[in-house]
C-alpha positions as CSV (number, residue, x, y, z in Angstrom):
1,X,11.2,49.2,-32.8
2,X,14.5,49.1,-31.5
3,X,17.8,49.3,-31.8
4,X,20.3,47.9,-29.5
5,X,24.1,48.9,-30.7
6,X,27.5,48.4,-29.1
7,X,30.2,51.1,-29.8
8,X,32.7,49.6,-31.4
9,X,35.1,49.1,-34.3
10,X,34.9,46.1,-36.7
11,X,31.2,44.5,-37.4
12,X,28.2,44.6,-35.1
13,X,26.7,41.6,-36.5
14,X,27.8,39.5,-34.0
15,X,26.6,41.4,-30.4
16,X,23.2,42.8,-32.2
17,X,22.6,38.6,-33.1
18,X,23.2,38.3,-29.6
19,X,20.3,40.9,-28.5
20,X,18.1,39.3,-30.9
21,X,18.5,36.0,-29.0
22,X,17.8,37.2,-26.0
23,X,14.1,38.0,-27.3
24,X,13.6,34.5,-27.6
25,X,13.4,34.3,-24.5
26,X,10.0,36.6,-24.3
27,X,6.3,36.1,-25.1
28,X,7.6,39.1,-28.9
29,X,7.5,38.1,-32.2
30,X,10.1,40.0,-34.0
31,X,11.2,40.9,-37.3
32,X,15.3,42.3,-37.6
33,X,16.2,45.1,-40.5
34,X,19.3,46.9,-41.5
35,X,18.4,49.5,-39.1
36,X,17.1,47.5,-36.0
37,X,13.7,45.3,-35.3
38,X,10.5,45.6,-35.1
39,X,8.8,43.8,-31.6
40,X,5.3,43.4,-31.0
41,X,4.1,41.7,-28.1
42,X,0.7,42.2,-25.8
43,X,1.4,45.2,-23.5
44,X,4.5,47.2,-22.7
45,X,5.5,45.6,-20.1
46,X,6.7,42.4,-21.6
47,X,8.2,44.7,-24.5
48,X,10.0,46.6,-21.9
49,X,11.7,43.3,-20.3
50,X,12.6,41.9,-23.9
51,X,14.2,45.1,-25.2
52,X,16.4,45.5,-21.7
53,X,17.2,41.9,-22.1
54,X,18.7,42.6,-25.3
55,X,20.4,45.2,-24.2
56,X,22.3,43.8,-21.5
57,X,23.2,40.6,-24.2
58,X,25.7,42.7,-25.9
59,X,28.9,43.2,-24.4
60,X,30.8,46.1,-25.0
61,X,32.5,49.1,-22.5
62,X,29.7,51.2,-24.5
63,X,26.1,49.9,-25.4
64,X,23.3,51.8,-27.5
65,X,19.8,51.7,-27.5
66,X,16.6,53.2,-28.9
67,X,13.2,52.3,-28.1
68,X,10.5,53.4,-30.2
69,X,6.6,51.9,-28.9
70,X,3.8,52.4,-30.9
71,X,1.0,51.9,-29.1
72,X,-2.3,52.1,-30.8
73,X,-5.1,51.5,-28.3
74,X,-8.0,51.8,-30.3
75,X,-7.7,48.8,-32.8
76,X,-5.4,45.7,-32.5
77,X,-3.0,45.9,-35.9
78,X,0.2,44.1,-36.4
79,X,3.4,45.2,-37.7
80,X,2.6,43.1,-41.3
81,X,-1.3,44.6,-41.1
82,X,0.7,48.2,-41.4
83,X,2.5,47.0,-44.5
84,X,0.0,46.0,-46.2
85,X,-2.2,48.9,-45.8
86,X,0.7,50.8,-47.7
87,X,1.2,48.0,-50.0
88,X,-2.8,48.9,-50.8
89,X,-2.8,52.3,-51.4
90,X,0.8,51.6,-53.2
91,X,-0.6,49.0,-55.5
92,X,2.7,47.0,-55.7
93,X,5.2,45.5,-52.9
94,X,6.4,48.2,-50.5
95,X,10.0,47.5,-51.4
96,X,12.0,48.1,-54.8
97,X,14.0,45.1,-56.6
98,X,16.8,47.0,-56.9
Protein backbone atom coordinates (compact mmCIF):
# COMPACT_ATOMS: atom_id res chain seq x y z
CA UNK A 1 0.00 0.00 0.00
CA UNK A 2 0.86 3.48 -0.23
CA UNK A 3 0.43 6.69 0.45
CA UNK A 4 1.75 9.55 -1.40
CA UNK A 5 0.64 13.07 0.32
CA UNK A 6 1.68 16.64 -0.34
CA UNK A 7 1.65 19.03 2.76
CA UNK A 8 -0.53 21.42 2.11
CA UNK A 9 -3.64 23.45 2.98
CA UNK A 10 -6.95 23.15 0.99
CA UNK A 11 -7.77 19.55 -0.72
CA UNK A 12 -5.33 16.91 -1.77
CA UNK A 13 -7.55 15.45 -4.19
CA UNK A 14 -6.03 16.97 -6.93
CA UNK A 15 -1.93 16.08 -6.53
CA UNK A 16 -2.77 12.42 -4.96
CA UNK A 17 -5.04 11.96 -8.62
CA UNK A 18 -1.92 13.06 -10.02
CA UNK A 19 0.28 10.17 -8.25
CA UNK A 20 -2.28 7.74 -9.17
CA UNK A 21 -1.76 8.66 -12.86
CA UNK A 22 1.59 8.20 -12.83
CA UNK A 23 0.97 4.39 -12.04
CA UNK A 24 -0.44 4.06 -15.31
CA UNK A 25 2.35 4.26 -16.55
CA UNK A 26 3.72 0.72 -14.86
CA UNK A 27 3.10 -2.93 -15.46
CA UNK A 28 0.51 -2.36 -11.26
CA UNK A 29 -2.97 -2.78 -11.03
CA UNK A 30 -4.23 -0.56 -8.38
CA UNK A 31 -7.10 0.05 -6.26
CA UNK A 32 -7.20 3.91 -4.46
CA UNK A 33 -9.03 4.29 -0.75
CA UNK A 34 -9.70 7.08 1.59
CA UNK A 35 -6.45 6.29 3.18
CA UNK A 36 -4.12 5.58 0.13
CA UNK A 37 -3.94 2.48 -2.59
CA UNK A 38 -3.31 -0.76 -2.76
CA UNK A 39 -0.49 -1.85 -5.79
CA UNK A 40 0.22 -5.20 -6.74
CA UNK A 41 2.52 -5.94 -9.40
CA UNK A 42 5.08 -9.06 -10.10
CA UNK A 43 8.19 -8.27 -8.02
CA UNK A 44 9.43 -5.24 -6.04
CA UNK A 45 11.11 -3.80 -8.31
CA UNK A 46 8.54 -2.55 -10.71
CA UNK A 47 6.49 -1.64 -7.37
CA UNK A 48 9.43 0.42 -6.34
CA UNK A 49 9.58 2.50 -9.72
CA UNK A 50 5.67 3.04 -9.73
CA UNK A 51 5.43 4.17 -6.15
CA UNK A 52 8.62 6.76 -6.67
CA UNK A 53 6.94 7.79 -9.86
CA UNK A 54 4.02 8.81 -7.99
CA UNK A 55 5.79 10.46 -5.74
CA UNK A 56 7.63 12.80 -7.70
CA UNK A 57 3.91 13.51 -9.76
CA UNK A 58 2.78 15.68 -6.92
CA UNK A 59 4.08 19.03 -6.62
CA UNK A 60 4.41 20.60 -3.48
CA UNK A 61 7.63 22.43 -1.30
CA UNK A 62 6.73 19.23 1.03
CA UNK A 63 5.79 15.62 -0.29
CA UNK A 64 4.74 12.51 1.92
CA UNK A 65 5.04 9.00 1.40
CA UNK A 66 4.52 5.59 2.99
CA UNK A 67 5.29 2.38 1.42
CA UNK A 68 3.97 -0.69 2.96
CA UNK A 69 5.04 -4.27 0.63
CA UNK A 70 3.56 -7.31 1.48
CA UNK A 71 5.37 -9.82 0.15
CA UNK A 72 4.17 -13.25 0.47
CA UNK A 73 6.55 -15.72 -1.18
CA UNK A 74 5.09 -18.86 -0.59
CA UNK A 75 1.70 -18.72 -2.47
CA UNK A 76 0.67 -16.16 -5.21
CA UNK A 77 -2.68 -14.17 -3.63
CA UNK A 78 -4.09 -10.97 -4.83
CA UNK A 79 -5.20 -8.09 -2.94
CA UNK A 80 -9.27 -9.13 -3.83
CA UNK A 81 -8.13 -13.10 -2.90
CA UNK A 82 -7.42 -11.36 0.76
CA UNK A 83 -10.81 -9.90 0.93
CA UNK A 84 -12.54 -12.55 0.24
CA UNK A 85 -10.98 -14.84 2.62
CA UNK A 86 -12.38 -12.33 5.35
CA UNK A 87 -15.49 -12.02 3.58
CA UNK A 88 -15.51 -16.05 4.22
CA UNK A 89 -14.93 -16.42 7.65
CA UNK A 90 -17.17 -12.97 7.95
CA UNK A 91 -20.15 -14.50 6.18
CA UNK A 92 -21.34 -11.11 4.76
CA UNK A 93 -19.45 -8.21 2.63
CA UNK A 94 -16.36 -6.86 4.43
CA UNK A 95 -17.84 -3.45 4.55
CA UNK A 96 -20.93 -1.88 6.42
CA UNK A 97 -23.82 0.09 4.46
CA UNK A 98 -23.74 2.69 6.68
Amino acid sequence: MVSVAPVIEESMAGEVAKAVAALDDFDVSYETNPMGTVIEANDVETLLDAVGAAHQAVDGDRVSTVVKIDDKRTAETSAAQKVESVEDHLGHSARSDR
